[in-house]
RODO-2510 file (C-alpha; in nm, 4 decimals, decimal comma):
residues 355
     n   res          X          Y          Z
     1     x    -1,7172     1,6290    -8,0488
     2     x    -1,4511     1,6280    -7,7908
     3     x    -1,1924     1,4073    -7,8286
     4     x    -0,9136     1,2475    -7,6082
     5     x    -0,5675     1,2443    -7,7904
     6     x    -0,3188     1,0331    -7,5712
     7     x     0,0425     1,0413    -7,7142
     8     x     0,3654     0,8705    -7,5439
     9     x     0,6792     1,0635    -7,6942
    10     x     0,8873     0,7724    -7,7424
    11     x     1,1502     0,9057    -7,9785
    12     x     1,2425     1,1607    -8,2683
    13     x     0,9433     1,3684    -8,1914
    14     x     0,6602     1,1425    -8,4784
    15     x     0,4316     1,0851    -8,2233
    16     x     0,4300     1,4653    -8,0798
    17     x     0,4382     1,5650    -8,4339
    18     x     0,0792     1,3631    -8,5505
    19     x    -0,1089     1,3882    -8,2815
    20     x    -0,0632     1,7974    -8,3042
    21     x    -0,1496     1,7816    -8,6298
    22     x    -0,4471     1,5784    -8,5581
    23     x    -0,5874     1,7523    -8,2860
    24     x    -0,5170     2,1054    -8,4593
    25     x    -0,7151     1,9790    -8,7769
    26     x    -0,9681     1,8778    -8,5390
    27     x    -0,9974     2,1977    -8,3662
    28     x    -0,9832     2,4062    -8,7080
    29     x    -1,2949     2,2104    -8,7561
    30     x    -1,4954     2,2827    -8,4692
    31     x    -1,4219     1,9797    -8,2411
    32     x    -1,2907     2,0148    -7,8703
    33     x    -0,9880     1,7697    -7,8668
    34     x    -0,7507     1,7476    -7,5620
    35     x    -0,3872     1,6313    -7,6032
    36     x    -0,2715     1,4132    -7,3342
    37     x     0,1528     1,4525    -7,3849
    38     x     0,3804     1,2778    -7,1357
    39     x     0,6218     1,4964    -7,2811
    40     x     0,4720     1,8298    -7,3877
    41     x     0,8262     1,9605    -7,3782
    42     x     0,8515     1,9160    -7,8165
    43     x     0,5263     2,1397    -7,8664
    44     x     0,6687     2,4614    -7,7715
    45     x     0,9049     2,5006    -8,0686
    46     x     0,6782     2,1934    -8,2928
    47     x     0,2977     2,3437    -8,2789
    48     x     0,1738     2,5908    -8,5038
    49     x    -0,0509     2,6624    -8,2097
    50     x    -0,4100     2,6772    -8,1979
    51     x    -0,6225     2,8237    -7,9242
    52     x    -0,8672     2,5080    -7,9246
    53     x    -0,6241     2,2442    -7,8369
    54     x    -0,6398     2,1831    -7,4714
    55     x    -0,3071     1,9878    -7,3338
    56     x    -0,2791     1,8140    -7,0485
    57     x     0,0032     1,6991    -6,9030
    58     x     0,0061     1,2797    -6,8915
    59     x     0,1665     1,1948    -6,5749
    60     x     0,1617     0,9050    -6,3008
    61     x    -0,1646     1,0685    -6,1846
    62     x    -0,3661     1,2155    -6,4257
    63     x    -0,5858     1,4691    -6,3726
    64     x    -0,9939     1,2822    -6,2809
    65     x    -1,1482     1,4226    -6,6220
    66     x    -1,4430     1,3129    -6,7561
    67     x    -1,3768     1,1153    -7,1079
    68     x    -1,4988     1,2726    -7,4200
    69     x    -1,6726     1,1413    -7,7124
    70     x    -1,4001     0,9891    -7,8469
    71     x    -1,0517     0,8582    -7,7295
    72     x    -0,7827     0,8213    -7,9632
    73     x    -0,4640     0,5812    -7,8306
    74     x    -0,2169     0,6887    -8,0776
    75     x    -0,0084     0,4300    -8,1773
    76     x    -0,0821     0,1740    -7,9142
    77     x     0,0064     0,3570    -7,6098
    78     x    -0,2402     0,2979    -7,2888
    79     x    -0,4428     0,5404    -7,2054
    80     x    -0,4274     0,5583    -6,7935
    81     x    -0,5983     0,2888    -6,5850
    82     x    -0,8296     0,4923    -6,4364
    83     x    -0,9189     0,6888    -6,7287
    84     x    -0,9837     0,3323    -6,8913
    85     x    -1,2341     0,2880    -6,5756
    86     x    -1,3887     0,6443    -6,6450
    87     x    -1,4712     0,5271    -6,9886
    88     x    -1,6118     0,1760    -6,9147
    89     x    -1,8327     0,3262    -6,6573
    90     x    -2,0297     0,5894    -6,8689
    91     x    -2,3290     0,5882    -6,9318
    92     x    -2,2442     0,6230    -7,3299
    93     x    -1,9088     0,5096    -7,3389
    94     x    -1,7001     0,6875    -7,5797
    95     x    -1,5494     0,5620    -7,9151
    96     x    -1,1966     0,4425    -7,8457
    97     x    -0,9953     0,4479    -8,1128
    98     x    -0,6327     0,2902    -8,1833
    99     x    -0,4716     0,5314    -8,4159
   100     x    -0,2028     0,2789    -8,5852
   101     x     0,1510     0,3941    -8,7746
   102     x     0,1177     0,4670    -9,1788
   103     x     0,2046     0,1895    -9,3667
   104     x     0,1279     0,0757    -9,7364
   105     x     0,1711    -0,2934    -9,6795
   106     x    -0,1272    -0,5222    -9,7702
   107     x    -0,2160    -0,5569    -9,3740
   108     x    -0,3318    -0,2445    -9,3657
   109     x    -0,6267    -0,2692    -9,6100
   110     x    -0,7225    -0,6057    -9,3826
   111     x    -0,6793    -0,4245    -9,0528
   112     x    -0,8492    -0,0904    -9,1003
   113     x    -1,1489    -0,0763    -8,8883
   114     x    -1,1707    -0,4019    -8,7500
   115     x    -1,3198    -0,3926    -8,3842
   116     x    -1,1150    -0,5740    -8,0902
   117     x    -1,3878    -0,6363    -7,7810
   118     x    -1,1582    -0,5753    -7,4552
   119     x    -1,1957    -0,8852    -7,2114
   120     x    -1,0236    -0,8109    -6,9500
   121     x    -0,8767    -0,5248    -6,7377
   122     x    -1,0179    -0,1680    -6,6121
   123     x    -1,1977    -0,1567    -6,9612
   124     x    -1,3226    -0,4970    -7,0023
   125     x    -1,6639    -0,4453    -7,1762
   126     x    -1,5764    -0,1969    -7,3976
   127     x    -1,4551    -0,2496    -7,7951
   128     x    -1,1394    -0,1015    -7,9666
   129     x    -1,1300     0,0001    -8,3225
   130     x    -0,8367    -0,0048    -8,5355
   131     x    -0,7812     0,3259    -8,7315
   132     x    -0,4931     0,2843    -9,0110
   133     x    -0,3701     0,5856    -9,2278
   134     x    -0,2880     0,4545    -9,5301
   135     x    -0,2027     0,5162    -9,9608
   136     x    -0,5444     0,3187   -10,0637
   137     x    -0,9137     0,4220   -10,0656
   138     x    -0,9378     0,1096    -9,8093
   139     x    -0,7681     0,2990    -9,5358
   140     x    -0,7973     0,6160    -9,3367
   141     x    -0,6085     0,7964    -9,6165
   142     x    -0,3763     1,1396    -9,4599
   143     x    -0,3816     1,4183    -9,3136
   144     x    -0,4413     1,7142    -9,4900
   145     x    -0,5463     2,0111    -9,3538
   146     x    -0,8251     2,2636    -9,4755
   147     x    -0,6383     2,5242    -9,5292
   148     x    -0,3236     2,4332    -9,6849
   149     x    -0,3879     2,4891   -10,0370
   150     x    -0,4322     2,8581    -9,9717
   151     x    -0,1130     2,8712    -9,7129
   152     x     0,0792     2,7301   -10,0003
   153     x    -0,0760     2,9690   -10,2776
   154     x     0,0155     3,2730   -10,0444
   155     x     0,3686     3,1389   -10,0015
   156     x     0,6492     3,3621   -10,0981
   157     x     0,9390     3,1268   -10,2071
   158     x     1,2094     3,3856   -10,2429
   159     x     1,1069     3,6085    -9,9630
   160     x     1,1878     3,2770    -9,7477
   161     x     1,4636     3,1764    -9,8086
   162     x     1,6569     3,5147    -9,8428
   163     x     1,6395     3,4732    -9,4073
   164     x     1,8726     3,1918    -9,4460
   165     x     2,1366     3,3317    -9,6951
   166     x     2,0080     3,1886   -10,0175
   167     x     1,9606     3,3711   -10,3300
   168     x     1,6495     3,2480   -10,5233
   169     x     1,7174     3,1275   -10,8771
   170     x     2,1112     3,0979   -10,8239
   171     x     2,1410     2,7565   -10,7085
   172     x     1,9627     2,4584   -10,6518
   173     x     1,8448     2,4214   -10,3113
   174     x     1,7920     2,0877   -10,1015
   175     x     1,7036     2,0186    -9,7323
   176     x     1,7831     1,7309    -9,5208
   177     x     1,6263     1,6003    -9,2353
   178     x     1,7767     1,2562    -9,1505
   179     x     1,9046     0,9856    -8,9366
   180     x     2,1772     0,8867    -8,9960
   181     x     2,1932     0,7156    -9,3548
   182     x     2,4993     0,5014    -9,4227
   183     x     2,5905     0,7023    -9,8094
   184     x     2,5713     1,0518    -9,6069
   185     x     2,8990     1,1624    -9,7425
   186     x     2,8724     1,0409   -10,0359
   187     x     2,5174     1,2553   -10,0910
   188     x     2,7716     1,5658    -9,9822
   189     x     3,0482     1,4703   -10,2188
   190     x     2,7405     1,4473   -10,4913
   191     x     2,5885     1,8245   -10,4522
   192     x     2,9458     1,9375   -10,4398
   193     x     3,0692     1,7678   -10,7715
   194     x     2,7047     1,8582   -10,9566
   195     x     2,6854     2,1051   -11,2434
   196     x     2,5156     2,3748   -11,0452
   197     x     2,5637     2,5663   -10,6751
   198     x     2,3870     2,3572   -10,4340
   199     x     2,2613     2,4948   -10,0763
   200     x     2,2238     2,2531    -9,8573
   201     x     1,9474     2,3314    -9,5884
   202     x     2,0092     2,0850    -9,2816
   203     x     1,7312     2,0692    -8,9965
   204     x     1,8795     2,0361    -8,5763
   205     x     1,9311     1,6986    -8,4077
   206     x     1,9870     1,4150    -8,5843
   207     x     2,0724     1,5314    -8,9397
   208     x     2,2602     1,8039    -8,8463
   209     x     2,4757     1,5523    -8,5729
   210     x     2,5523     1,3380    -8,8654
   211     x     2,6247     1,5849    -9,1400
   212     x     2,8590     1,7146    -8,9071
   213     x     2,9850     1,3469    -8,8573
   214     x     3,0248     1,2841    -9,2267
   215     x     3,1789     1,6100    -9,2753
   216     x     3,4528     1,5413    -9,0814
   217     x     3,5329     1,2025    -9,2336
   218     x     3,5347     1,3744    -9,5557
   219     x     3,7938     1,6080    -9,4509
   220     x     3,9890     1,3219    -9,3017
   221     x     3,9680     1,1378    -9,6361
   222     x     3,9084     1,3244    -9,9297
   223     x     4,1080     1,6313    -9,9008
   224     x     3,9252     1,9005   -10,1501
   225     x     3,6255     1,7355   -10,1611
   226     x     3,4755     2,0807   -10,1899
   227     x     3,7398     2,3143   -10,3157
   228     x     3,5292     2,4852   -10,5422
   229     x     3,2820     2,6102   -10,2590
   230     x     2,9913     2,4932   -10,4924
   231     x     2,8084     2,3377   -10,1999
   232     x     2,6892     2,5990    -9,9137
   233     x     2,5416     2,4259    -9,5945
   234     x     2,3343     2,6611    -9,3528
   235     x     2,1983     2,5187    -9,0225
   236     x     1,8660     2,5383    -8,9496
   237     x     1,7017     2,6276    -8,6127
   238     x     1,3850     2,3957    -8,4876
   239     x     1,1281     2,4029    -8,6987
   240     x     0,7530     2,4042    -8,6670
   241     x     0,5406     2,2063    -8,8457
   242     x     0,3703     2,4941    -9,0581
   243     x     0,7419     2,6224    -9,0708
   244     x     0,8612     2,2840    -9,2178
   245     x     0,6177     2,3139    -9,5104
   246     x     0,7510     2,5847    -9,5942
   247     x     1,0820     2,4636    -9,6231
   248     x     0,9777     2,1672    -9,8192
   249     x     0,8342     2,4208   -10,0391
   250     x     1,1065     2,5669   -10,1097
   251     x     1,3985     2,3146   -10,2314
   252     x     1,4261     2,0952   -10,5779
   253     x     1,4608     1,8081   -10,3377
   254     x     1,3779     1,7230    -9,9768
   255     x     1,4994     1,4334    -9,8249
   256     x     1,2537     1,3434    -9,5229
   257     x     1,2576     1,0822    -9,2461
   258     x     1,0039     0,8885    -9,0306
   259     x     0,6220     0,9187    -9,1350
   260     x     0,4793     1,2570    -9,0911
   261     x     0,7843     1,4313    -9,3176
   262     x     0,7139     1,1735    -9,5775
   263     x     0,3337     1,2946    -9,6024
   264     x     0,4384     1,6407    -9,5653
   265     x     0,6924     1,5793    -9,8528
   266     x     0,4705     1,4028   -10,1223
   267     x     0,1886     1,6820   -10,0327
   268     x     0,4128     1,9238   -10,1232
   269     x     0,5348     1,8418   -10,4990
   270     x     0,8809     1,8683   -10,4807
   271     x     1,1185     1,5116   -10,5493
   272     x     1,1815     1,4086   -10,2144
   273     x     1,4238     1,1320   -10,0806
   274     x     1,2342     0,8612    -9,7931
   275     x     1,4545     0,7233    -9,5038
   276     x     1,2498     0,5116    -9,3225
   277     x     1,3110     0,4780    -8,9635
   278     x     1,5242     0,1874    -8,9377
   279     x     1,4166    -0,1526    -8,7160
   280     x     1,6449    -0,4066    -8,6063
   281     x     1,4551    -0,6578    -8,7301
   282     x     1,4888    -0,5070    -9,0768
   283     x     1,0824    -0,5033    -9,1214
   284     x     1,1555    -0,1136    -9,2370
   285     x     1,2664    -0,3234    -9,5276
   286     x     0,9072    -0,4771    -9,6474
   287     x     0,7900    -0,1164    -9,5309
   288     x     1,0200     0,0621    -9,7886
   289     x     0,9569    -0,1573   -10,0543
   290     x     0,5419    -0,1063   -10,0351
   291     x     0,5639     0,2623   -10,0489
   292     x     0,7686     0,2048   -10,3829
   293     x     0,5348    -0,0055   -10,5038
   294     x     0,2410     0,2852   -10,4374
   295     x     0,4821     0,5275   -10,5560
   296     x     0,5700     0,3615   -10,8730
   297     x     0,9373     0,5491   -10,9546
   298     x     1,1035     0,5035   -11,2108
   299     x     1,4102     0,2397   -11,1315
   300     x     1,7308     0,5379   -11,0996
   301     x     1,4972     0,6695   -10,7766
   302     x     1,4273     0,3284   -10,6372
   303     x     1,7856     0,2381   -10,6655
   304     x     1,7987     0,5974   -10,4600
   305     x     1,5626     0,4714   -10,2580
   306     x     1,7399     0,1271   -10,1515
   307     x     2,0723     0,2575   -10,1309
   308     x     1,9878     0,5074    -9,9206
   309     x     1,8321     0,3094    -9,6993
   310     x     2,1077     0,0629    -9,6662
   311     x     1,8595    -0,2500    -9,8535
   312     x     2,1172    -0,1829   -10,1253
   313     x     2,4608    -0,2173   -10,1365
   314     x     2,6112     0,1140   -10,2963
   315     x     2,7789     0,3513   -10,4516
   316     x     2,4861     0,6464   -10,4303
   317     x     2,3376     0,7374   -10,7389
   318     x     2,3685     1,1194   -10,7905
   319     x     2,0451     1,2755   -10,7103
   320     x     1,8736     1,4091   -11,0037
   321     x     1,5680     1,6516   -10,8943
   322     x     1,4930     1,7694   -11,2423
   323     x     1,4610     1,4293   -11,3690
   324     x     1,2335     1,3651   -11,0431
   325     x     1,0386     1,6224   -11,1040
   326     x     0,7260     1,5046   -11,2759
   327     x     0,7264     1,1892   -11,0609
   328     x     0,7025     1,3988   -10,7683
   329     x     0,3701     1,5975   -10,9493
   330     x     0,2198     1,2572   -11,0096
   331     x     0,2465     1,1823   -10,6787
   332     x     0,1555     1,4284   -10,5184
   333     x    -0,1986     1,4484   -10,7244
   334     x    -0,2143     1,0768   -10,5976
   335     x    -0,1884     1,1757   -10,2236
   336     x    -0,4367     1,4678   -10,2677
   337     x    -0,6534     1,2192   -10,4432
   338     x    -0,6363     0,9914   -10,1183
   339     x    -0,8824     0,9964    -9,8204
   340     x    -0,8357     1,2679    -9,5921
   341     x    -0,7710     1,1300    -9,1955
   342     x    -0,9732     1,4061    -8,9930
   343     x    -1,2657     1,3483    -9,2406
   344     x    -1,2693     0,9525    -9,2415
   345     x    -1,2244     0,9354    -8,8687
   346     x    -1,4967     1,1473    -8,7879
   347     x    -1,7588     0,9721    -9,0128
   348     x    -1,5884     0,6497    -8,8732
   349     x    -1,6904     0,7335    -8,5293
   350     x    -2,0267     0,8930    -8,6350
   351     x    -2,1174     0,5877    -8,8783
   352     x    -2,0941     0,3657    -8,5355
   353     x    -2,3834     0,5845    -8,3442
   354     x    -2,1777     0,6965    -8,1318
   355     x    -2,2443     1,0768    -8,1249
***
């Protein structure tokens, strides 16, 4: 099938980051999908790469190509007027698809798949289908591609992270890729007061912007916070996606932000820490509390959870991977055991005669 994969890169690089994935998985599998990026700037240190990905360059006038089977609008974003006319005008028009943000709230099980005929404008005629990823058989489950069992069998933990000046086995290892959470310093103050050698693996941009931030009020305020030396930080570089797993796969815990890390960090089986991107009008909160309620923790890690998050008032909790660590095995076998995206959205489209 070839597919149309339109993706406005509003902010913080989730939206680059899915629709890659999804139109690498797609192309893995034999389908023709083109990207259309306003912003293809992220891909060339994000993407894995993969030679059957065709981007094109979304712009105030889009190249005149033909639509595909299917069109994907990722996340609401319009595709292009006159694309829109291009589709309402074939002779088969293709399946156009609304690819919505992961949520586990109850709306999502009511939303997924519901058609929405379009009345008026350059694709008035046509119908729109509503495609939520999800935590619930009812939904469009999550990405997971083919081959990522066997990328993470090959893996060679300690071979990894050698190239960033850890020692395997000597300390316990954490990565952070944040916003900027209101109990930063007191996470730092935690994994330099804890019972073991902690390196702290911190990803560019944001997190790295506000660890730096927090760092400095530390040294402003708590003189010898980390006397001892027991917590090493080491900047990372960008990372790829593929590249990302395989720092998740590395630590005792990960703490993740927005939507794709969170997948990436349940699929990976290692306790990991969820700051949800943060709304103004605080509907990250009902957000937060859902996924808790699919991921069932026990109550120290929601309190982690909320605090962290800023839906609780503090102190932090000190992080405790060990303790975490069977909750994080039962939930990843949860998320394996969850529709796969690619899979339901192609029989979705195929189910509706489309192909």
């Amino acid at each position: 099938m070839r597919w149309d994969i339109f993706c406005k890169v509003i902010d913080n690089h989730g939206d680059a980051g899915v629709c890659w994935r999804l139109a690498a998985e797609l192309a893995a599998r034999g389908d023709l999908p083109r990207l259309w990026i306003d912003d293809p700037a992220p891909l060339q240190w994000m993407a894995p790469g993969h030679p059957g990905v065709e981007v094109v360059h979304w712009t105030a006038e889009p190249p005149p190509l033909v639509p595909g089977d299917v069109v994907v609008e990722a996340f609401g974003c319009d595709p292009p007027d006159a694309f829109v006319e291009r589709m309402a005008r074939a002779t088969r028009p293709p399946a156009w698809i609304n690819l919505e943000y992961l949520s586990a709230e109850a709306f999502v099980e009511r939303n997924h798949g519901l058609a929405s005929p379009v009345s008026q404008g350059p694709g008035a005629g046509l119908t729109k289908f509503f495609f939520y990823p999800g935590f619930s058989e009812r939904t469009g489950g999550l990405i997971r591609e083919q081959d990522l069992g066997a990328r993470r069998a090959a893996f060679d933990r300690s071979e990894w992270l050698r190239q960033w000046g850890v020692t395997p086995g000597a300390s316990q290892v954490v990565s952070l890729f944040c916003y900027e959470p209101p109990h930063l310093a007191d996470l730092l103050r935690h994994l330099a007061a804890g019972t073991s050698p902690c390196d702290l693996l911190v990803t560019t941009g944001r997190a790295s912007a506000a660890t730096e931030a927090a760092l400095a009020g530390l040294a402003a305020t708590h003189a010898g916070w980390n006397a001892a030396g027991a917590l090493r930080l080491h900047w990372l570089p960008l990372l790829g996606q593929r590249e990302y797993d395989l720092l998740l796969w590395s630590c005792d815990l990960n703490f993740v932000r927005g939507e794709d890390s969170v997948v990436r960090g349940l699929l990976a089986g290692v306790p990991c820490v969820w700051q949800i991107y943060p709304q103004d009008d605080a509907a990250h909160h009902a957000k937060l509390e859902a996924w808790l309620a699919w991921l069932r923790p026990a109550p120290a890690l929601a309190r982690f959870h909320r605090v962290w998050n800023g839906l609780e008032a503090g102190p932090l909790p000190a992080p405790d991977p060990a303790g975490w660590g069977p909750e994080a095995l039962a939930a990843q076998a949860r998320a394996l055991a969850l529709p796969e995206l690619v899979t339901t959205l192609r029989q979705f489209v195929l189910a509706r005669g489309r192909i």
